[in-house]
N, C-alpha and C positions, 0 to 999 in steps of 0.2 A: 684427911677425910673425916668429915662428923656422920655420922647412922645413926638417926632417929630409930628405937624397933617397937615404936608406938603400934599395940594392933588395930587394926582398923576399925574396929568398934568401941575403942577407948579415944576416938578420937572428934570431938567436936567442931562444934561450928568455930568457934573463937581460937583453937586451934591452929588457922591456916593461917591466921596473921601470926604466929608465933612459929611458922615453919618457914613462912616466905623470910621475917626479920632473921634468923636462923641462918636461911640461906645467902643471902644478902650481905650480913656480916664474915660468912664464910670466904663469898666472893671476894669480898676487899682485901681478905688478907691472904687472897688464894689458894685455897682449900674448897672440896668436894663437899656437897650437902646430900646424902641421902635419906627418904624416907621411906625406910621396906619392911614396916610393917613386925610382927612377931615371928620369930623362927619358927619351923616345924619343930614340934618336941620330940618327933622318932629322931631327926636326925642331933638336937640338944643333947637326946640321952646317949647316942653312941658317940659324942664326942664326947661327953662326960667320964665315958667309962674309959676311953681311949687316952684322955687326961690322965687318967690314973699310971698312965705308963709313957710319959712325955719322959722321964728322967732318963740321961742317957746309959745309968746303970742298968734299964732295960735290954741295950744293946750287946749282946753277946755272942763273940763272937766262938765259933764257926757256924753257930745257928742262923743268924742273919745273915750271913751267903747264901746256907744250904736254905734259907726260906724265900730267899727271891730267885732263885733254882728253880726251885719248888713251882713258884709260881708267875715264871715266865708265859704262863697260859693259862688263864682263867678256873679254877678251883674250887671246890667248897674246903670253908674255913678249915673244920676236921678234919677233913681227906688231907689237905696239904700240911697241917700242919704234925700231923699220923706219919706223913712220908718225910715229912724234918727231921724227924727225931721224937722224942719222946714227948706227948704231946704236955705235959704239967709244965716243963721245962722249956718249950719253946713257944709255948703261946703269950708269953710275956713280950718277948722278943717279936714276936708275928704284930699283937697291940702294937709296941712301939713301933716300929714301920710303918703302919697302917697311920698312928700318928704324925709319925716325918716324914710321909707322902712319896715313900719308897715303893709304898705296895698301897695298892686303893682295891675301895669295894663300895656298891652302892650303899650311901648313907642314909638314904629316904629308907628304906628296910630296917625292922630292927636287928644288928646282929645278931648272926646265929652258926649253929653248927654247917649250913647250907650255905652261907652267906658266900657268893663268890668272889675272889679276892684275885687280884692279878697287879701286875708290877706294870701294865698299864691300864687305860682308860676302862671301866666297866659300862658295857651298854646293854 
């Protein structure tokens, strides 16, 4: 798949010939063309920061049991990660999950001490 994340007002008239040939050349060789624009930057910046704890040296264990435990039912970030354990030491571990999609919380939010987090979908 190619994604264009041209935002929509960087994007001209003479453009569309360069998005159609784009997609065109994608087709022939089988591949998806998308063009969706610029991301939201709340949700950039907590992927950003959530980055920071992609490495699996994040994952420590007995905290990451005890934080999808934790948060088998919807929570705020502090509260749950206050009833993990000690919160310095496990909120490295709570990030990384939240990275490897163990545990989610709405991204359009910026994270926070409130942010609800649950080990499934946040609606």
């Amino acid at each position: 798949m190619v994604v264009d994340c041209r935002p929509a007002e960087r994007r001209r008239p003479r453009d569309v010939a360069k998005f159609d040939a784009t997609e065109a050349a994608c087709a022939e060789v089988g591949w998806e063309f998308r063009l969706v624009g610029a991301p939201d930057p709340v949700v950039v910046r907590n992927v950003r920061w959530l980055a920071g704890y992609r490495h699996p040296r994040h994952r420590v264990e007995p905290a990451a049991t005890r934080l999808r435990e934790v948060f088998a039912e919807p929570l705020a970030l502090m509260d749950g990660a206050a009833s993990a354990g000690e919160p310095l030491a496990v909120l490295p571990v709570l990030f990384h999950l939240l990275w490897s999609h163990e545990l989610t919380a709405e991204m359009s939010q910026p994270l926070s001490a409130g942010t609800l987090v649950s080990s499934g979908v946040i609606r």
